[in-house]
N, C-alpha and C positions, 0 to 999 in steps of 0.2 A: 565555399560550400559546394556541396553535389545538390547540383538543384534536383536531375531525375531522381536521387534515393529521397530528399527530403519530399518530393510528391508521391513518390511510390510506400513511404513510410507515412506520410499523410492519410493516402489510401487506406492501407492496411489496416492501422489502427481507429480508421473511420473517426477522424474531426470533423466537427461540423464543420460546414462550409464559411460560415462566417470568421471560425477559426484559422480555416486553411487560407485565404484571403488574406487575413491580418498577417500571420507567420508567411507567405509568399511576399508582399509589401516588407515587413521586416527585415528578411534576407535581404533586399533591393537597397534596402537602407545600409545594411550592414556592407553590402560591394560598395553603396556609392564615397559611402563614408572611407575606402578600403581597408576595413576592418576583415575580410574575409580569410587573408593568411593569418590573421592571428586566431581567429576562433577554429578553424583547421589544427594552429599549433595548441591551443588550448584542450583539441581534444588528443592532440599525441601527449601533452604533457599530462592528461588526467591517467592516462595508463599507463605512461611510465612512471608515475607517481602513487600506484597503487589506488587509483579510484580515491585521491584525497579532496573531498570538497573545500576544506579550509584553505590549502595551498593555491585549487584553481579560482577560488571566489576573488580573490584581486583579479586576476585576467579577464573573466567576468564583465568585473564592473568597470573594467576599462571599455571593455569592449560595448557595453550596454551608451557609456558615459560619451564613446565617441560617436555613436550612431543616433543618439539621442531616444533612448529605447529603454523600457523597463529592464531592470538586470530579471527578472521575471520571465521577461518573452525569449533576453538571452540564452538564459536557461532553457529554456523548452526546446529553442534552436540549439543550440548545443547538445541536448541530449537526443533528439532525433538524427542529429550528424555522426554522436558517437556510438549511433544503435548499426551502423553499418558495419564496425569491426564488430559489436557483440552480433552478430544475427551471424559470420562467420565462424564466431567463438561456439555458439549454439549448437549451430549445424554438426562441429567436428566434434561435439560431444555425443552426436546420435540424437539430438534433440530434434522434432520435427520444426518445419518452417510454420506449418499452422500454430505448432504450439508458442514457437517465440513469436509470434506479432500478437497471440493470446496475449503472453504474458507480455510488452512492451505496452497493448491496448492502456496499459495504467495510466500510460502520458496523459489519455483520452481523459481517462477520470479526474487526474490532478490539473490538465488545463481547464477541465470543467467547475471545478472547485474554482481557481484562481481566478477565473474570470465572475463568481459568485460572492468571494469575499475582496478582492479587491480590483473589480471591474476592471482585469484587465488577459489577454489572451497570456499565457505562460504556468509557471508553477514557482509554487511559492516553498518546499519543501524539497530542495534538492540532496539535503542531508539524505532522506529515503533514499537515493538509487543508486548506491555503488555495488550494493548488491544483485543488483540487474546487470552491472559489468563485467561481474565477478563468475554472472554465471550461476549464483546461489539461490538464486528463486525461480518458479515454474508459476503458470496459471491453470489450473486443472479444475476446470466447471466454473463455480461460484467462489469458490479461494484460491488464494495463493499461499504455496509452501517452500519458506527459505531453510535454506541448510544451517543446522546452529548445532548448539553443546546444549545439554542440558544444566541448567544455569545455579539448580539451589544447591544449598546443600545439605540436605536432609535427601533422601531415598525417598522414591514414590514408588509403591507397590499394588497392583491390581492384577483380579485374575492370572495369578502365579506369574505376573511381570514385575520386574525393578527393572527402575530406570536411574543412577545416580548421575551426581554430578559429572561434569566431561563425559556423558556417554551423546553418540551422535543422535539426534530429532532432526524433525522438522515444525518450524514454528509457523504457526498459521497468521495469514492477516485477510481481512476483510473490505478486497475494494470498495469503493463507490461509486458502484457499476450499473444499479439499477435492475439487477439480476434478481431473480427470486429469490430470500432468503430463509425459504422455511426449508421443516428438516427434511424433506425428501431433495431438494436442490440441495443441500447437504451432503447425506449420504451419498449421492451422487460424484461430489467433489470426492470426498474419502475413497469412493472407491475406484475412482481415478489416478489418487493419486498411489493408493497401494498398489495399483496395474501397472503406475509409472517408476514406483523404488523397487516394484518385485525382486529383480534383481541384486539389488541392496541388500535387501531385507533379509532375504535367503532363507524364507520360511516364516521370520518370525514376522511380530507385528507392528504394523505404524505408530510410530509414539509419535506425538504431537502437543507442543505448548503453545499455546494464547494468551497475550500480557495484552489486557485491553481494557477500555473502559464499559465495554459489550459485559466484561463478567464479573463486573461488582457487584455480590451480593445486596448492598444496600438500595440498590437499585428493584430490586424484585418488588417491592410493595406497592410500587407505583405501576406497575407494565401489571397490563390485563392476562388472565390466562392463557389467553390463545396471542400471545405478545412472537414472536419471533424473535425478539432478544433473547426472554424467558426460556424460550424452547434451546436456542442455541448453550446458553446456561448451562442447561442438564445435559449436554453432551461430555461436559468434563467435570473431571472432580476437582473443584476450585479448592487451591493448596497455597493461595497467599491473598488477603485484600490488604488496599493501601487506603485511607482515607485521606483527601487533599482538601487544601483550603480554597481553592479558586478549581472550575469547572475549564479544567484546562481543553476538553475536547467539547467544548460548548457550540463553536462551530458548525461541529458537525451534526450536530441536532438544530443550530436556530442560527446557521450559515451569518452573514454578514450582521446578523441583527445581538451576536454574540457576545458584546460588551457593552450592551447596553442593562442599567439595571436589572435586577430579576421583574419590581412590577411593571415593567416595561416591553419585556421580552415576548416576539409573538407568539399568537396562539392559533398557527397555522394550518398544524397537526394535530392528531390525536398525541402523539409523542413530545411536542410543544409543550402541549397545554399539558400533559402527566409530569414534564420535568420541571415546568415552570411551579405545577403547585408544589413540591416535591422543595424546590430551594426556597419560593415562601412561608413553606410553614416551617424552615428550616434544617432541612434534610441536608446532608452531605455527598459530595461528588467523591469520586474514588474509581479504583481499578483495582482491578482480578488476576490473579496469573491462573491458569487451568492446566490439568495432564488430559489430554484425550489418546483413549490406545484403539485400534479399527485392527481385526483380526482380517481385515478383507471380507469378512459377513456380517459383521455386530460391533458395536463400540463395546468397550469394556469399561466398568467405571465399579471404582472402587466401594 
């Protein structure tokens, strides 16, 4: 491993200290054990392998397996070692250095999560980040926008735009960053990120999809008006809900305490306590897909 990029990516991304600690001890583990040429070869094989997590997860768990380490904490140290070829890949696309340790900061949030559900420094979701090697996401204010196709197949039409299937977007996602999320920290992000595709765009306007569980309608009865879900809602014209049988993104509202039954589940938050009465009286979990279009002054919605 480079130990100056992993402190200097450390930095960057601002882990807490108790974090940088654990992951500097880790590394130590992972030289003494000499596992360090193989997680070096694990990050040359994750790129010549097309950013495939399924392929690198055995190297992985070797490598967690010899050092006597969460494959979790591997992970985290594997992807800060492989941020040193992407922060090159960045740069030679004109991307700024601020905005790639922006967008990398995600590590921050998902080592934060993982050390929340299952008390330990790393990430639990490494399936998310091949597109951070790929170069296909940005962090621009309060979101992040990946390069995608537009997915359905039906036409969405608003304010004299279509958008069809295979036409290029950008798909929005919502760290867990601690960031303000009402709608002026919003707008803000959009009009960021239209300053940053201007070129792209070449006139026209930001099309933007969100597949979240943020815009399931089913959700609105419970969220107070002045809710910042609610408000994020009405930024798009929600153009699919799915209802599911298990509250798969429960986590992220009632973090480790997630799979414990609904009367059971704390009542920590105001958000807690709305989703908790919400699945007792029998309500249903689900997710949104939305179009949001930003002309650069105004959302547009159908």
């Amino acid at each position: 491993m480079d130990k100056a990029f992993l402190e200097l990516s450390m930095e960057k991304i601002d882990l807490p200290a108790p974090c940088k600690g654990f992951l500097l001890h880790s590394a130590q583990a992972i030289a003494a054990a000499g596992a360090e040429a193989a997680l070096s070869g694990a990050v040359e094989f994750f790129y010549e392998h097309e950013f495939s997590i399924p392929l690198t997860t055995p190297l992985i768990e070797e490598i967690a397996g010899r050092s006597a380490l969460s494959p979790y904490t591997v992970w985290l140290l594997f992807f800060l070692e492989a941020a040193q070829t992407a922060r090159k890949d960045y740069l030679a696309q004109g991307i700024s250095e601020e905005i790639f340790w922006e967008t990398f900061s995600d590590l921050r949030f998902k080592a934060l999560e993982c050390q929340e559900i299952h008390q330990v420094w790393g990430t639990f979701v490494a399936f998310w980040y091949p597109i951070f090697y790929s170069c296909d996401i940005v962090k621009l204010g309060r979101l992040e926008f990946e390069n995608t196709r537009f997915p359905l197949d039906m036409p969405f039409e608003a304010g004299g735009v279509c958008v069809k299937k295979g036409d290029p977007v950008k798909s929005i996602h919502i760290p867990s960053s601690g960031e303000p999320f009402h709608r002026e920290a919003r707008l803000i992000s959009y009009r960021k990120a239209y300053d940053f595709f201007r070129e792209e765009l070449q006139g026209g306007p930001l099309v933007c999809i969100c597949h979240s569980w943020l815009l399931y309608p089913g959700y609105r009865p419970l969220l107070p008006k002045n809710s910042n879900i609610l408000s994020f809602q009405k930024d798009f014209s929600i153009v699919r809900e799915t209802k599911e049988e298990k509250f798969d993104d429960g986590w992220r509202v009632f973090g480790a305490d997630c799979e414990k039954p609904f009367a059971e589940l704390p009542e920590n938050t105001s958000l807690q306590k709305a989703f908790k009465r919400h699945f007792l009286s029998g309500g249903s979990a689900g997710e949104g897909i939305g179009v949001l279009i930003f002309d650069g002054e105004k959302l547009i919605t159908a």
